[in-house]
N, C-alpha and C positions, 0 to 999 in steps of 0.2 A: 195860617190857612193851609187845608191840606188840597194839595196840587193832584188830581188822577194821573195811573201811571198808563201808557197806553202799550199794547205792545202789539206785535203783529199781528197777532192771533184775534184782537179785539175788531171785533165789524163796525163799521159805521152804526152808528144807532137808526134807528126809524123813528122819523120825526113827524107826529102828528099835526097838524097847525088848527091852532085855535080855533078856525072855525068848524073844524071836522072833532073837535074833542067833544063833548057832549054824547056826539053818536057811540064811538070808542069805547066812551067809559061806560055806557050802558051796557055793553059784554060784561063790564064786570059787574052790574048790578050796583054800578056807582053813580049818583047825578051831582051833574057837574054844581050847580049850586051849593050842595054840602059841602064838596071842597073848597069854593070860596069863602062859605058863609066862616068857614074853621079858619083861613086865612083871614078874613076881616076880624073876625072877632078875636085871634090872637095877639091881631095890631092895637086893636082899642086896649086891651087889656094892659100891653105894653105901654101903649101912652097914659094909663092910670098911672103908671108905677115908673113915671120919668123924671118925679121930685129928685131934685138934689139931697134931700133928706135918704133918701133910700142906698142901701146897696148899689155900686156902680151897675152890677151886673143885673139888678132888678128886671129893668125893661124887658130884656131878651130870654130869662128865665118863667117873669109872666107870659110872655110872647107866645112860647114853646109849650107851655102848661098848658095854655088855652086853647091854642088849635090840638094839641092831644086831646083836650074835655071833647072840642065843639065835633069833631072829625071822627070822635068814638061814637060818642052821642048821636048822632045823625046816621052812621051805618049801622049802627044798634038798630033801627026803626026799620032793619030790614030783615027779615027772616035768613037773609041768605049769609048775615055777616054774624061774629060774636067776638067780645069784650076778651080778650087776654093777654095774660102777663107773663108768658114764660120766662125764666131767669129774671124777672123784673123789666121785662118788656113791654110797655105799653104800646100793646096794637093789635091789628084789629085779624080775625083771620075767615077763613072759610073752605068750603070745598075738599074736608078732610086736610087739610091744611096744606095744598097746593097754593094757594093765594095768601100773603099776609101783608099789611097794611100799617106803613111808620110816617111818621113826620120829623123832617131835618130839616134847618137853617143852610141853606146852600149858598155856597158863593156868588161873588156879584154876576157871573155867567148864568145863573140862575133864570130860566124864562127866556133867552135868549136861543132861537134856535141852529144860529150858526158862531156857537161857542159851546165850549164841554163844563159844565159845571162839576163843585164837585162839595163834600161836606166840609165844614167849615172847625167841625169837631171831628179826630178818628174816632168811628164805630167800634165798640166794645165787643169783647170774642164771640157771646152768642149772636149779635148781629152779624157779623163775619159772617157765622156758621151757616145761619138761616138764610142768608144772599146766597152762599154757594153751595146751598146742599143739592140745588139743581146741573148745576155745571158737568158738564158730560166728562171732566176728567178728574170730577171728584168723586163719582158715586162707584161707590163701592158694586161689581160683579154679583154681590151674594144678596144684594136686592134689588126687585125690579121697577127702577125707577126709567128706564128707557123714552119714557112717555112723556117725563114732566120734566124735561132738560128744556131753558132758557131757550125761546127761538124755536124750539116744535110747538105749532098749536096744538091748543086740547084737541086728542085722536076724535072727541065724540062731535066736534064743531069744527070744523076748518079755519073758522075767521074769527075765532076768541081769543083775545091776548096770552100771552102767554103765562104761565104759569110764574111764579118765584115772590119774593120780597118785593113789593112797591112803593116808594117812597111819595109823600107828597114835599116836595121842597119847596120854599119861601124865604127870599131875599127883600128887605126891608128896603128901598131906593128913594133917588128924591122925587121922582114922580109918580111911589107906590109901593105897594108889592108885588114885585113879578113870582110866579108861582108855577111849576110844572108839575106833573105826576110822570114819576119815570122809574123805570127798570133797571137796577143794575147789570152788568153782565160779570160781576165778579168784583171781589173784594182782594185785597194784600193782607196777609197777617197783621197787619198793622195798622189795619182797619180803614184803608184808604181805598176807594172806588176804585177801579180801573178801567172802567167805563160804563156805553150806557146802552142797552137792545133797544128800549123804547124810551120815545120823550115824549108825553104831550100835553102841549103848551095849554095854558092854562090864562096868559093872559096876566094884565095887571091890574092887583083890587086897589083902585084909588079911591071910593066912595065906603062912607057907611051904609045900612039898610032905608036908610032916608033916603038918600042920595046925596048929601053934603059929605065933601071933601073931607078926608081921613086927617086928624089930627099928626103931627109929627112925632114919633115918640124919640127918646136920647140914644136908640139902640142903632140909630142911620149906620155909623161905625165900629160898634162894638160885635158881641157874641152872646148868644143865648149858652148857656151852661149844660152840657152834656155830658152827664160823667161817665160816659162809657159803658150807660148799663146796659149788665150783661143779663 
């Protein structure tokens, strides 16, 4: 499990709480139900695929597949997001591509707002890339990105989140899946968080769309399969 490195320089993150998310994510033109519904419905899928007959890795690799389908599929149905895969990137972007939109398996800190989560798998180099290409001590002088460094709001809104890579992360537990949508503030060569500008909580999907109790799937321990793509 990959541990965040923290160092001086990194701010405490802002930490939205549950009941304030909803409103938040509508700056991004995100509602809060599609993020869960992509959480739940990545669990069910995993719990298909928890036969002993399957691959060990099965569960957690449906898992992941499926909140990628259901989490694309859903901000597709809005004019303001679109479908792509740069270097083999599945997610989602917008805004001239100020805003982009991934899904990782984060550690058991995951949903918790007074612990640092972190990815479970290192991010492969163009996800690096695309986490830091806002960082005010990576952007290159000879273009003018001044605007859309991590932690300035958009100049044209005061109170819009900020710009960068957004993860939705999902930790599989035994009373659910705890779930955040949160902001890096930077990445390590090596593909390891270093922390977080923004969290907000998301809360935990223990119910299907019925409302009955979410099956167990075999992934409570294990890892969804990441291969780092880049």
């Amino acid at each position: 499990m990959t541990t965040p490195v923290r160092s001086a320089e990194v701010p405490d993150p802002r930490v939205i709480a549950e009941e304030d998310a909803s409103e938040y994510l509508r700056r991004l033109d995100i509602n809060l139900a599609d993020l869960l519904d992509a959480v739940r419905q990545g669990h069910e899928d995993a719990a298909n695929h928890s036969s002993p007959f399957y691959p060990v890795n099965a569960a957690g690799l449906s898992r992941w597949m499926e909140t990628v389908r259901v989490l694309r599929e859903r901000l597709n149905a809005s004019d303001e997001w679109s479908v792509k895969n740069p270097h083999n990137r599945p997610v989602m972007q917008r805004n001239s591509l100020r805003y982009e939109v991934a899904a990782h398996r984060g550690s058991a800190s995951t949903g918790l707002p007074h612990e640092v989560p972190a990815l479970t798998r290192p991010a492969g180099k163009k996800t690096v890339d695309s986490v830091n290409r806002f960082r005010e001590d990576l952007v290159t002088p000879l273009i003018d990105l001044a605007d859309l460094i991590p932690g300035n709001p958009d100049p044209r809104d005061p109170v819009a989140p900020p710009y960068g890579t957004w993860i939705l992360l999902y930790h599989p537990a035994e009373d659910g899946i705890r779930c955040e949508f949160s902001l890096p503030s930077g990445m390590t060569s090596d593909g390891t968080v270093e922390g977080w500008l923004v969290r907000v909580m998301l809360g935990t999907v223990d119910r299907d769309a019925d409302g009955v109790v979410l099956r167990l799937s075999d992934d409570q321990d294990g890892d969804d399969v990441y291969y780092g793509i880049e």
